[in-house]
Steps between C-alpha positions, in 0.01 A plus 500: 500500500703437208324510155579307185330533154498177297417453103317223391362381837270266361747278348649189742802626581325864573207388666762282746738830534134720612423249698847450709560876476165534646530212791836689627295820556577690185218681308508416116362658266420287184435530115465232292318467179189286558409653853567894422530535134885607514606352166930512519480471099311802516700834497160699578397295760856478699478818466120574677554245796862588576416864494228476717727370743638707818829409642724384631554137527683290646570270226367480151497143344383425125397120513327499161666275231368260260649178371257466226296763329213457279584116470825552383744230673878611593668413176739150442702666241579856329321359220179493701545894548234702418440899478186470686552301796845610560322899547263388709770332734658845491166691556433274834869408647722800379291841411250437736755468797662840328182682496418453900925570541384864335268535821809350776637873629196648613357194575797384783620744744855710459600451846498183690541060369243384244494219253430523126451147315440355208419160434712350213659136473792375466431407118574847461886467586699487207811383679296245649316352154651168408226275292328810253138495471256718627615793296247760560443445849851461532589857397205666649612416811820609383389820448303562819832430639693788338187717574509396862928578506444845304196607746706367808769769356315776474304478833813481718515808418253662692434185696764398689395209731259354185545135429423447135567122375392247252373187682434172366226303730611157364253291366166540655186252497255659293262339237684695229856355564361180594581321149855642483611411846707167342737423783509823583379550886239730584368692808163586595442850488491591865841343546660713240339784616632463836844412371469808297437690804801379688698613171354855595590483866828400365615794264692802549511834272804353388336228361282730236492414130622144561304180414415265793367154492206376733819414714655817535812370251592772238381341172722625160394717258 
């Protein structure tokens, strides 16, 4: 029976992955913030669950991420910026992903295919920015990004057949991106999970340290 670990399972996007992962026959084990405790913010506390942990697994999949933190909206402007909320979008989407990334070698197995994936968006493509705004969200995602690419790196070195991507879900129905949706269409969250999924089924070990959208197409950096 395969195995796969997933971060933030709470969330919508998580809870749909647990759920889908679960329904195909796979045993998940899942940490999330409100039902265990595991705070991804929290170096001490990544550290205590993840440790705990005996491998491997199949796949590892951090699905935390925040839009807005402590009532701070995605900025219009640069002049918006602010010290605060832009480190606390890179304590939730960028260090937090790194941290859990610290636990991915033991955690996944040296020998056989497994999946590592983080959950960033396509706001986090520079090539792909055209209308500015949302700076700190913007380059938090950014960042996970590079830290996804640089971990991806170092892994296939001792883990050959690993798959380790950036993967942007596309815009999912939840109440906190319901007000920014615009024209944008959005998903409920067991459909993305399940296209998410068939992204997984999808990928090859050559595919590692690339970015993937919801439809499998190779988004820019």
């Amino acid at each position: 029976m395969e195995k796969f670990l997933i971060i933030g399972a709470s969330g919508g996007i998580g809870a749909a992955l647990s759920t889908a992962l679960r329904g195909q026959g796979v045993e998940v084990v899942a940490l999330s913030r409100s039902v265990d405790g595991f705070d991804i913010t929290d170096e001490e506390s990544v550290e205590a669950h993840l440790s705990a942990l005996e491998g491997p697994f199949d796949g590892l999949i951090v699905a935390s991420g925040a839009l807005e933190i402590n009532g701070s909206a995605p900025e219009k402007s640069i002049r918006a910026v602010s010290a605060k909320a832009m480190a606390d979008q890179f304590a939730v989407n960028a260090i937090g992903p790194a941290l859990v990334l610290r636990h991915a070698a033991r955690l996944l197995p040296r020998k056989g295919r497994s999946i590592c994936a983080v959950l960033t968006a396509r706001v986090g493509s520079i090539g792909d920015n055209r209308i500015g705004g949302w700076t700190s969200y913007r380059a938090a995602k950014a960042a996970a990004n590079q830290i996804i690419h640089t971990t991806a790196i170092e892994l296939a070195r001792t883990h050959e057949e690993l798959i380790c991507v950036a993967l942007h879900p596309g815009t999912v129905e939840t109440p906190f991106t319901a007000k920014y949706l615009g024209r944008h269409p959005a998903v409920p969250a067991a459909e993305a999970a399940q296209n998410l999924l068939n992204v997984f089924g999808k990928l090859e070990p050559s595919h590692t340290g690339a970015f993937y959208d919801w439809a499998g197409t190779e988004v820019v950096w």
